[in-house]
N, C-alpha and C positions, 0 to 999 in steps of 0.2 A: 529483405528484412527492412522493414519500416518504423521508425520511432517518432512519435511524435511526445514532445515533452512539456511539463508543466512546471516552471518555480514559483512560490508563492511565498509572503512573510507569514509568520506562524499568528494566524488571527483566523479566532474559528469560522469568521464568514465566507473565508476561501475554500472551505470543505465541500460548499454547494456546488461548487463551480466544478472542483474537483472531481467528484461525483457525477456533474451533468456530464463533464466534457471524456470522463471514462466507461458511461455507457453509451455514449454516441459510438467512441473508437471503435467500440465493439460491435457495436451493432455492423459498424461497417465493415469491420472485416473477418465479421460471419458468425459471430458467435452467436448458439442459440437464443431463440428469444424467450425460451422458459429459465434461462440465467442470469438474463439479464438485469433482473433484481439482484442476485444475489453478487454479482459486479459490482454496483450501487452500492449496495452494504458495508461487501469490505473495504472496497475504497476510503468509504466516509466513517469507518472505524480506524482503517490505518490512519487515515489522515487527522482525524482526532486526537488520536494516541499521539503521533507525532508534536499537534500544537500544543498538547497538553505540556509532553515532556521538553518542547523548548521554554513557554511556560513557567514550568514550576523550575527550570534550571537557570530562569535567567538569561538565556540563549538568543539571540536576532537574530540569529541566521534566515536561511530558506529550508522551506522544506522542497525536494523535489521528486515529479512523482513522472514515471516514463511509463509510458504504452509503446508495447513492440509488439508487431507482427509475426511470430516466428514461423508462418505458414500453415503448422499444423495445431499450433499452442499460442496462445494471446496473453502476453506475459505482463504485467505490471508490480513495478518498483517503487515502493514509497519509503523516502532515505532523509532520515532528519538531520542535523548537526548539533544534537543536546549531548557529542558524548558517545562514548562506545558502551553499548548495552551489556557486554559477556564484560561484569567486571570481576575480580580476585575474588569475590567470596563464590560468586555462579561455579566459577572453575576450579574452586576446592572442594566444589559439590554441597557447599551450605545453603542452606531453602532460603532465599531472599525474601523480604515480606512482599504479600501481594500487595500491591495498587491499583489502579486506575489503567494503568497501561497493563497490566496484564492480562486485565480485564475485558480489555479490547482483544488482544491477542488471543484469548478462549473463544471471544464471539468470531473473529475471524476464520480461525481453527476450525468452526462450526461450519462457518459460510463455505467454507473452500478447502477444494479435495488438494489442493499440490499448492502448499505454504513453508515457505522457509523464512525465519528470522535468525537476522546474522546483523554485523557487526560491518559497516560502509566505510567510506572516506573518513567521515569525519562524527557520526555517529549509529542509529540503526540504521538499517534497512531490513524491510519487509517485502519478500517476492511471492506473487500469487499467480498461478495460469488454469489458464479454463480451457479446454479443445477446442477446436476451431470448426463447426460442422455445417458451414454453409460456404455456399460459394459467395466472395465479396462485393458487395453491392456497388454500381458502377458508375459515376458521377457523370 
């Protein structure tokens, strides 16, 4: 299993990078190339969502974003520090108003078959994977 990782300060110009440097990963280790848009996308939605919510919270942190190889699944983790996302009203089951970042989260949901948002170290995290159906390209 292989990870290659990214930390960046929450400034939307890092999205690019973000974006370029997570569908290169993929590319390399095999994921199809009719997804590989849709890699790009959710990337630069999570990671939006992310700069937004450090952002609008005041936040300096990093945002950090990992590519792992799991062999047969290409996993990527985009994990802000704005805060833990499930807060007391979520988990009494009260509707929170929508935003901006959930906004993201519908578009990713769209982009990607196997998406979990959950609650990181130190705020969200967002995990997405796509199957792995090539054999990886060989430097």
């Amino acid at each position: 299993m292989a990870t290659v990782e990214l930390r960046f300060s929450a400034l939307p110009g890092h999205v690019r990078t973000a974006r370029l440097v997570a569908a290169a990963v993929a590319r390399r280790v095999g994921v199809d190339e009719s997804v590989l848009d849709e890699v790009r996308l959710a990337v630069g939605e999570a990671c939006s969502r992310a700069v937004g919510l450090h952002q609008r919270s005041g936040v300096e942190g990093t945002i950090r974003v990992a590519l792992t190889d799991l062999e047969k699944r290409f996993l990527i983790e985009v994990e802000d520090e704005a805060g833990p996302i499930l807060t007391a009203e979520r988990d009494a089951g009260a509707e929170p108003e929508a935003g901006e970042d959930d906004l993201g989260l519908a578009v990713i949901t769209g982009l990607v078959e196997d998406v979990e948002v959950d609650n990181g170290a130190e705020g969200g995290l967002v995990k997405m994977s796509w199957p792995i159906a090539n054999v990886p390209v060989e430097a």
